[in-house]
N, C-alpha and C positions, 0 to 999 in steps of 0.2 A: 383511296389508301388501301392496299394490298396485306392481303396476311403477311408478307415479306416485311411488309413496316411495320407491320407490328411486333414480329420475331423481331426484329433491329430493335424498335423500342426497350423491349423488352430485355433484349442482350446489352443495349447501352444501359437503361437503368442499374442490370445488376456489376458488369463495366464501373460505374460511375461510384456505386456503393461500396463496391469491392478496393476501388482504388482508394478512395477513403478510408476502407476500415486500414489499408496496410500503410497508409501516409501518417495515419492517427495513430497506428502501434506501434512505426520508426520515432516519431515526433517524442511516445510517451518514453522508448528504449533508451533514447540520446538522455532526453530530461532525467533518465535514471531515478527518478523520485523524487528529485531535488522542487520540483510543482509542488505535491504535495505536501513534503516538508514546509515550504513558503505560507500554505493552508495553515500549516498547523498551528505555525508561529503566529498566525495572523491576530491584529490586534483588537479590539471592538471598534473603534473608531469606521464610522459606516464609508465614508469616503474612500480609505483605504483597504477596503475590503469590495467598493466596487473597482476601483481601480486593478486591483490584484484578480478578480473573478473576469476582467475583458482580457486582461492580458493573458493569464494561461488559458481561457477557451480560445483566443487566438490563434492562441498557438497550438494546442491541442484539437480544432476546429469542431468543436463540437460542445454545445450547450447541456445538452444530457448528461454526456460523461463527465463531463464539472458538478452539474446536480446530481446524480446518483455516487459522486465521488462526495459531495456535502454530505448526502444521507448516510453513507459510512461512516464520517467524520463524526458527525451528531450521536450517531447510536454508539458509536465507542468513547465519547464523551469527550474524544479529540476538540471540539468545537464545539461552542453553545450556540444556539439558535438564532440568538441575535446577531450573532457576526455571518451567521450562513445569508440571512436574508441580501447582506451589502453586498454577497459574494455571486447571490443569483440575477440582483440585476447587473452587475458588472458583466454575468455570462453571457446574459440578453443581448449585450451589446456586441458584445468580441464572435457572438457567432455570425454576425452579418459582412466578417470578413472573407467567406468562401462565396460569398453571392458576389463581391467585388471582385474578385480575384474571376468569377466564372465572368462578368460583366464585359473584361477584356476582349473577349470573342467578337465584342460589335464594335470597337474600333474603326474607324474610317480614315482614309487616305492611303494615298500609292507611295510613302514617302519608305526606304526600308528600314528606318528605325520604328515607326507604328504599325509596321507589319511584323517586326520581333517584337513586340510588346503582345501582339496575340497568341494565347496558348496554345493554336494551333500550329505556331511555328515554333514556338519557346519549348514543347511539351516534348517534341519526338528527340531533340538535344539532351534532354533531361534523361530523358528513357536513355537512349545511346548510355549517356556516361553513367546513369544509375547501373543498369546492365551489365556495363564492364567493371565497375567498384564492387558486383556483388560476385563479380567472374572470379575477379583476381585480387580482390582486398582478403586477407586474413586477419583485416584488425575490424574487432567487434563495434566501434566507433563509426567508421567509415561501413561498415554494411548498415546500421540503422540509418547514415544520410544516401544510402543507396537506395532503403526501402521508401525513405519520404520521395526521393525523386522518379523514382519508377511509379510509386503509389499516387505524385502527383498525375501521372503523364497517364495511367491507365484511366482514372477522374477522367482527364482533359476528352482523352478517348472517346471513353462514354457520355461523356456532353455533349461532342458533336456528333457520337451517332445516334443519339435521342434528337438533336437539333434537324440532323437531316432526315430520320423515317418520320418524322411528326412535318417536315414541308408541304409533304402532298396535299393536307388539311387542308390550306388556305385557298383551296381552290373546291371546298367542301360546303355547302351552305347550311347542311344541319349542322355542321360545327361551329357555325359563326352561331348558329341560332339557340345552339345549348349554351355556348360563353356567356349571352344573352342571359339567361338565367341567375350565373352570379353575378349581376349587379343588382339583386336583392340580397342584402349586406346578413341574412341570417342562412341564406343557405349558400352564399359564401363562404361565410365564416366555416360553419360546420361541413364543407367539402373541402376548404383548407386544414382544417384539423382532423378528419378520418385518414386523409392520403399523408399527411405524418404520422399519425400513430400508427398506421400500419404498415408504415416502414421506418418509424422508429427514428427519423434524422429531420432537423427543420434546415436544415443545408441542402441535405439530398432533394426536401423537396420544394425549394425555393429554387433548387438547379432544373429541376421539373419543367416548373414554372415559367425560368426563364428561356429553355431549352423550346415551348410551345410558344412564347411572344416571337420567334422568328417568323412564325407563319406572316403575322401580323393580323392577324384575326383579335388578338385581346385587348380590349380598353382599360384605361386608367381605371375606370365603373369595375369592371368587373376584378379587375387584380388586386386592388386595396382591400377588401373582404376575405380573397382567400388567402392573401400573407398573411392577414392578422390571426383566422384564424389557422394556420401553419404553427404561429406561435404558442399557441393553447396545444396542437397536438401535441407537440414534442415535450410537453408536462408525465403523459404518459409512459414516458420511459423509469422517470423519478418514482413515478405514482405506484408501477409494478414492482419496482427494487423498494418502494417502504417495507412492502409487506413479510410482516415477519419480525418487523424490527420494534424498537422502541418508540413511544408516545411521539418522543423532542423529534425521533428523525422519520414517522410520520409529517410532525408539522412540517419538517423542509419542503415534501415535497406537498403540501397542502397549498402552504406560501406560494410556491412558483405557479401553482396552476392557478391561485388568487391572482397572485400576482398578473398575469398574460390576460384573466380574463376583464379586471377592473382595467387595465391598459386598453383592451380592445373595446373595452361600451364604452370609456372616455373620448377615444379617437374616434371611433366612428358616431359620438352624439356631436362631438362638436364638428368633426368635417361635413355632416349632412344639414348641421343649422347649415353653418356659415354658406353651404354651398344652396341651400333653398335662400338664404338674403341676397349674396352676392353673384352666384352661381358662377362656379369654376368649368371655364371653357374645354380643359382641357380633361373633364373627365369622360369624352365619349370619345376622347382621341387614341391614338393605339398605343402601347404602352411597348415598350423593349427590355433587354438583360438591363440596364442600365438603370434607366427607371424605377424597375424591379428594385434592385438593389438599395438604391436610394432611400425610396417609401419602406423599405424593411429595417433601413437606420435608422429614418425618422423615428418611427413606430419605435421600437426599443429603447433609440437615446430619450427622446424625451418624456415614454413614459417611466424610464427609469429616474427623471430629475425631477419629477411632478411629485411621484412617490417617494423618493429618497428620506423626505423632511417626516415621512409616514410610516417610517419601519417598526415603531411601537405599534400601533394601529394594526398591524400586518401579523405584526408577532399576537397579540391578544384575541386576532381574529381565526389568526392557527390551533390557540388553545381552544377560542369558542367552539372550533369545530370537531379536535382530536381533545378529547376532555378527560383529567383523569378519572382515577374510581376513586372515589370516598375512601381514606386513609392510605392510598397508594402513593409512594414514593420511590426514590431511587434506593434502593439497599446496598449498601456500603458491602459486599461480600466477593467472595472466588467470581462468581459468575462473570459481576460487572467488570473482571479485569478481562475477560477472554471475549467480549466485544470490541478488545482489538483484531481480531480473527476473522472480520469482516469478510464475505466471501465477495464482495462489491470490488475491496482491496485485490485481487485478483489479478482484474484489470490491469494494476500497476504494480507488477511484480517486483519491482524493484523498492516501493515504496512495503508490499506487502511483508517483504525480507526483515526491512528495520524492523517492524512490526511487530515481527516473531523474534529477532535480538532481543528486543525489549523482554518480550512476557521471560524468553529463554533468563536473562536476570536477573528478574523478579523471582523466577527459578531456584536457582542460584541462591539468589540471600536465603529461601526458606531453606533449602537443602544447610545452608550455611551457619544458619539458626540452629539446628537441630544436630549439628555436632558440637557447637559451639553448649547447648544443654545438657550433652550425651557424655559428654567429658566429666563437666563440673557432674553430674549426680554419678558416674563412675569413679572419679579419682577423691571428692569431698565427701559431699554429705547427701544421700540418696534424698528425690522432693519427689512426690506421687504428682505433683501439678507440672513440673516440668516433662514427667515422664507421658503425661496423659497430652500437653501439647507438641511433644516430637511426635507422637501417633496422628495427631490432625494434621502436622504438618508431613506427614509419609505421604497421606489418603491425598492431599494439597496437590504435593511433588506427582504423585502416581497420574492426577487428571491432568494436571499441564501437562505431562509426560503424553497422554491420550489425547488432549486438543491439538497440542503441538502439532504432536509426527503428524494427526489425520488431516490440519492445514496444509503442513510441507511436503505431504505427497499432492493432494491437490495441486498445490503451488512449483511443484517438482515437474506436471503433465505440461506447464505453461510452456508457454516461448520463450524462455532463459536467455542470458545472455549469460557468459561464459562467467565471470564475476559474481554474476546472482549464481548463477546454479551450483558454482562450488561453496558461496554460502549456505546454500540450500543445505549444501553435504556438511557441513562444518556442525551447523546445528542442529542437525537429526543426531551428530556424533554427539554431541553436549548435551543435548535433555538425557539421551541414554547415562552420562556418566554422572549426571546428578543427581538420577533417579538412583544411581547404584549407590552414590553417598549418603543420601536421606537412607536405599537402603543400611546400611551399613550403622547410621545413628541409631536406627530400630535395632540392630544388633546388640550397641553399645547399651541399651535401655535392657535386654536381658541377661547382660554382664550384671548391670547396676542390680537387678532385680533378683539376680542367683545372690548375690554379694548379700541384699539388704533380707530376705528369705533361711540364708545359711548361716548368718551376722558372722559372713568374712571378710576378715578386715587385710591389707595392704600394709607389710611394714613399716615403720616412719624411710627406709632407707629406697622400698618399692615404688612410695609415693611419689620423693621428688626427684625419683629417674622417670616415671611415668608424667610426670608436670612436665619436665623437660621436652619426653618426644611428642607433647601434646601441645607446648609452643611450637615447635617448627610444622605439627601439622597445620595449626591454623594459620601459619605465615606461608604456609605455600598454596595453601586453600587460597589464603586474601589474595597473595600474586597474580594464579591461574585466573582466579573470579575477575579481576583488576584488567587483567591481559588481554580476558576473554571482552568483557564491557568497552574498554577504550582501543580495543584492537591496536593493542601494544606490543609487536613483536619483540622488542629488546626487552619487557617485565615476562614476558612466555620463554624467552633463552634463558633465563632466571630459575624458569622450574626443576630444569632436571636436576643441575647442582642439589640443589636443596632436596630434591627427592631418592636421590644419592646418599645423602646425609643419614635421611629418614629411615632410610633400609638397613647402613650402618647399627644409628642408634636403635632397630629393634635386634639386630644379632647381637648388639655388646647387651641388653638387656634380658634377652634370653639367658646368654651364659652367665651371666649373675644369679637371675635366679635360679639355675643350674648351683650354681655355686651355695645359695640360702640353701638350697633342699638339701646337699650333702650337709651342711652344717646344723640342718634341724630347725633354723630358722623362720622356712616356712611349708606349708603340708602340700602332697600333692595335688589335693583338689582346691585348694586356693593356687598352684600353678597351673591348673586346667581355665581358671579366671583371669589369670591375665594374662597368659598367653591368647586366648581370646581377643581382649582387648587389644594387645599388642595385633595383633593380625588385621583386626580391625580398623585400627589408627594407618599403618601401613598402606593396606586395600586405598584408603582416601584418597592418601599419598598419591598414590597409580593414577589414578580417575584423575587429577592435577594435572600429572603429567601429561595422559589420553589430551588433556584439552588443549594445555600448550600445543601440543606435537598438531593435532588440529588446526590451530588456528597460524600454524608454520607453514602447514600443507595447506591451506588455501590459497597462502600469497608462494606457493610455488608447484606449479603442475609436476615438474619430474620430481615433486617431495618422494624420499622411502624413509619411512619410520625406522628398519633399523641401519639404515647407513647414515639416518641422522645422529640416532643414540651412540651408535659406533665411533660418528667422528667427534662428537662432541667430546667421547671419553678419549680417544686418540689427539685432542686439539692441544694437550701440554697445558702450558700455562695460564690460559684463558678459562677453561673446565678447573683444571684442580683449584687453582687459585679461586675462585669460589664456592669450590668443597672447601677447601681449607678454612674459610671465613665464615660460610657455616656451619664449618664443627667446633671455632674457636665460641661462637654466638651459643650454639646449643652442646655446649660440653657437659656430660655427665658429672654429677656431684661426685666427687674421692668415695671410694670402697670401704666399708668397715670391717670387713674382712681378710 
C-alpha cells in the first residue's frame, strides 16, 4: 500500500463524511422542523417513543444528532427524561440504516436490475439530477432534495474510494496480522470506539469498516468487537454537548453511554459462552459489508428489546450517577424560559425559529401586562405594587430583548432557507417593538407618578375620553399580539384600520383639552400630563402597526411598507368601512362644553 492510498483513504474518508454532513442538512431543511416538533409532542409511552427515535434517525441518519437534539430538549424542559431514554434506543436502531444502504455495494449477479441496485451505479444518476435541480430549481423545496441526492452520491463516492485505496491490504500480511489482534473482544471494543469518537459518526465508521471487509482480510472474530464498540463511541458526541447544560439533560447523555455499554458486556458475555459450548464456525470466517451491517442490527435491535422493560432502572441509574446538590431544584424563574435558546437547536434552524416565536410571545404578554397596569394606575387609582411590577417586567422585556436578538444573529449566520431567514427578520423586528411598548409602560408609570406626587387629578369629562382611547389601544395591542402568535394575516390587515382610528381619537382629544384650558377647566400643567399620556397610548398604537406591517412582509418579498399604508387608505370601501366600525365602537363620550 502506497502513500497514494493512503491520500485516497483519506480523501474518501473525508468524501464520505462530507457527503453526509450535506445529505443530513438537506434531509433536516425539507423536514423543516416538523421532526422535532414530533419530539416534542412525544408521549411517555416507551414503545412509542422508540418507534419515533428509529424513524427520524432514519431518516436524519445519524444517531448523535438525535441524542444531542434530546439533550436540547431535556435542558429546555421540552421533554422529560423518561421519554428521552424510549427515544435513544429507537436511535440505536434507525442508524443501522446507512450501513444497509452502504451494504448494497456487495451485491452479486450480472442481471441489470442488481447492478442498479448498486450505489455505484444508482449514485452518479442521483449526482446528474441533484446537480441540475440545484442548477436550475429556484424553489427552496427541490434545492434541499437536490442537496440529499448530491450529498448521497458524494457518500457513495467516498465509500468506494476508501473501498478501493484499502485493496492493496489484502495482499499485506502485517495487516491480516493486526486484524488478528481484535479478536480480543476489549481491545476491539475500545478501537471501535476511539475511531468513532474521533470522527464523531457510528455510520461513518461502520462505513469504515465496511469499506476494509472488501479486502477480505476481516473475520466475523474480529468485526463483532469493534462494531460494538463503535457504538459506545458515538455516545461522545451527546457526552460533549451535555456540558454546560442542566442535571436531566446531563442524564440523556449519561443514559446512552449506559445504555451501548450494558448492550455491549450483554452481547459479548453471552456470544462467547455460547460460542465456548457450542462454538460458532463461522467466527474465523471472513466477514463483508453485509455481514457488517447485519451484526450491527442485531446488536442495537435486540439490546434495545432486552432493555426496553428497564427504562426505570436506566433512568435511576442516570440520577445515581448525575446527582443533585442537597436542596437544589428546578427554579421556576426568567432563566428557565430562555433554555429554549438551546445552541444544540441550531442545528435545526428551522425548529430553532419556533423556538424563538415562542419566547418572542411570552414577550409580548409581559410587554402586554404592563400597559394593561400603566393604564389602570394612570387613568383610576395610582397602586405603588403595580408600578413596582411594570419596572421588573421592563428589566424582564429589556433581557428577552438581549437573549433574543443574540440567538437570531447566531441563527441569522446559519444556512436559512428563504422562509426561516425572513422569519429570522420578522422577529428581530418584534422583540424591538415590544421592547419600545414595555418601553413606553415605564413612561405611563411617570405620567401616573407626576399625577400621584403633584395630586393631579383628570376631569370626570378627561377620564372617560381617556378610557375610550385606552380601549382601542388594548384591542389593537390583542389583534397585532394575536396576528403575530397565530400568524394571521387577515387579524394583522385589521391593525391599521384600528390604528387610524387611534390617531384620530388622540387629535379629537387634544383639541378638547385645548378647549378645557380656554375655559379654565383645567391648568396647563395638568395638560402637560396628558398630553403625555395621550402620545404614549398613540407610540403603542405604532409599534401594533410595525408588527402587523411585519408579519405582511414576510409572506411577501416585493412587501413596501408605504405602498402598503398608501393602498390600504386608497382601497375605498374595504379600509374606510373599518375605520368607520371602529369609530362607531370607540366613539368619544358628547362634549360638555
Amino acid at each position: 500500500m502506497t502513500i497514494f492510498n493512503v491520500l485516497t483513504l483519506i480523501g474518501g474518508l473525508a468524501m464520505f463524511l462530507y457527503g453526509m454532513n450535506v445529505m443530513g442538512n438537506g434531509l433536516e431543511k425539507l423536514a423543516g422542523g416538523k421532526l422535532e416538533k414530533i419530539f416534542e409532542r412525544l408521549t411517555s409511552n416507551p414503545i412509542k417513543a422508540m418507534l419515533l427515535g428509529l424513524s427520524v434517525t432514519a431518516v436524519i441518519q445519524s444517531s448523535s444528532a438525535t441524542t444531542v437534539m434530546l439533550v436540547g430538549f431535556v435542558n429546555a424542559g421540552i421533554m422529560k427524561l423518561h421519554s428521552a431514554i424510549g427515544v435513544i434506543m429507537g436511535a440505536n436502531i434507525g442508524t443501522t440504516v446507512t450501513a444497509w444502504i452502504l451494504s448494497l455495494s456487495g451485491l452479486n449477479g450480472d442481471s441489470f436490475l442488481i447492478n442498479m441496485l448498486k450505489p455505484a451505479s444508482f449514485s452518479p444518476i442521483l449526482a446528474i439530477i441533484g446537480v441540475a435541480m440545484l442548477t436550475f430549481s429556484k424553489n427552496d423545496k427541490k434545492k434541499d432534495i437536490a442537496s440529499i441526492l448530491v450529498g448521497f452520491a458524494v457518500l457513495m463516492f467516498g465509500m468506494d474510494s476508501m473501498s478501493g485505496a484499502v485493496a492493496p491490504l489484502k495482499d499485506v500480511p502485517e495487516f491480516a496480522e493486526v486484524l488478528l489482534w481484535f479478536k480480543n473482544p476489549i481491545l476491539g471494543v475500545l478501537a471501535g470506539a476511539l475511531l468513532t469518537a474521533i470522527i464523531q459518526s457510528s455510520s461513518a465508521s461502520v462505513g469504515i469498516l465496511q469499506a476494509l471487509s472488501a479486502t477480505g482480510a476481516i473475520t466475523f472474530g474480529s468485526a463483532l468487537p469493534i462494531i460494538l464498540g463503535q457504538n459506545i463511541g458515538t455516545c461522545v458526541t451527546a457526552l460533549l454537548s451535555s456540558i454546560g447544560t442542566s442535571k436531566n439533560a446531563k442524564r440523556v447523555a449519561v443514559v446512552h453511554l449506559y445504555f451501548n455499554i450494558i448492550g455491549t458486556v450483554l452481547f459479548l458475555t453471552v456470544f462467547y459462552l455460547l460460542n465456548a459450548f457450542i462454538g460458532f464456525s463461522f467466527v474465523d470466517g471472513v466477514v463483508g459489508a453485509k455481514e457488517i451491517a447485519i451484526v450491527h442490527t442485531i446488536f442495537n435491535l435486540s439490546t434495545s428489546i432486552i432493555l426496553l422493560p428497564f427504562i426505570k432502572v436506566l433512568e435511576k441509574l442516570a440520577y445515581l450517577t448525575v446527582k443533585d446538590k442537597e436542596g437544589e431544584g428546578n427554579k421556576d424563574n426568567i432563566e428557565e424560559q430562555f433554555k429554549l435558546l438551546d445552541e444544540r437547536f441550531l442545528q435545526s434552524p428551522s425548529f430553532a425559529v419556533e423556538k424563538c416565536r415562542e419566547l418572542t410571545n411570552r414577550m409580548g404578554e409581559i410587554a402586554k401586562e404592563s400597559i394593561d397596569m400603566a393604564m389602570s394606575i394612570c387613568v383610576d387609582k395610582y397602586d405603588k405594587e403595580k408600578a413596582e411590577q411594570i419596572a421588573a417586567n421592563e428589566a424582564a422585556v429589556d433581557l428577552y430583548e438581549d437573549r433574543l436578538g443574540t440567538y437570531l444573529v447566531k441563527l441569522s449566520s446559519r444556512d436559512l432557507s428563504a422562509k426561516d431567514s425572513q422569519s429570522v427578520s420578522t422577529i428581530l423586528h418584534v422583540i424591538g417593538d415590544f421592547e419600545r411598548i414595555s418601553d413606553h409602560a415605564m413612561n405611563m408609570v411617570s405620567v401616573a407618578e407626576e399625577k400621584q406626587q403633584k395630586d393631579l387629578n383628570f376631569t370626570s369629562q378627561a377620564t372617560a375620553e381617556v378610557k375610550v382611547m385606552c380601549s382601542a389601544v388594548r384591542d389593537v395591542l390583542d389583534i397585532a399580539m394575536e396576528a403575530f402568535e397565530k400568524h394571521d394575516l387577515e387579524l394583522a390587515t385589521r391593525v391599521e384600520p384600528l390604528e387610524e382610528v387611534v390617531d384620530k381619537i388622540r387629535t379629537k382629544l387634544k383639541n378638547r383639552h385645548v378647549k378645557r384650558l380656554q375655559t379654565g377647566e383645567c391648568t396647563i400643567e395638568m395638560g402637560f400630563v396628558f398630553s403625555d399620556l395621550l402620545t404614549n397610548l398613540e407610540r403603542v398604537s405604532d409599534h401594533c402597526s410595525n408588527i402587523a406591517v411585519c408579519l405582511i412582509q414576510e409572506n411577501d418579498e416585493s412587501f413596501d411598507v408605504h405602498e402598503y399604508v398608501q393602498m390600504l387608505k386608497n382601497s375605498g370601501e374595504g379600509f374606510d368601512g373599518q375605520v368607520k366600525r371602529y369609530s362607531e365602537k370607540y366613539a368619544l363620550p358628547a362634549k360638555e362644553f
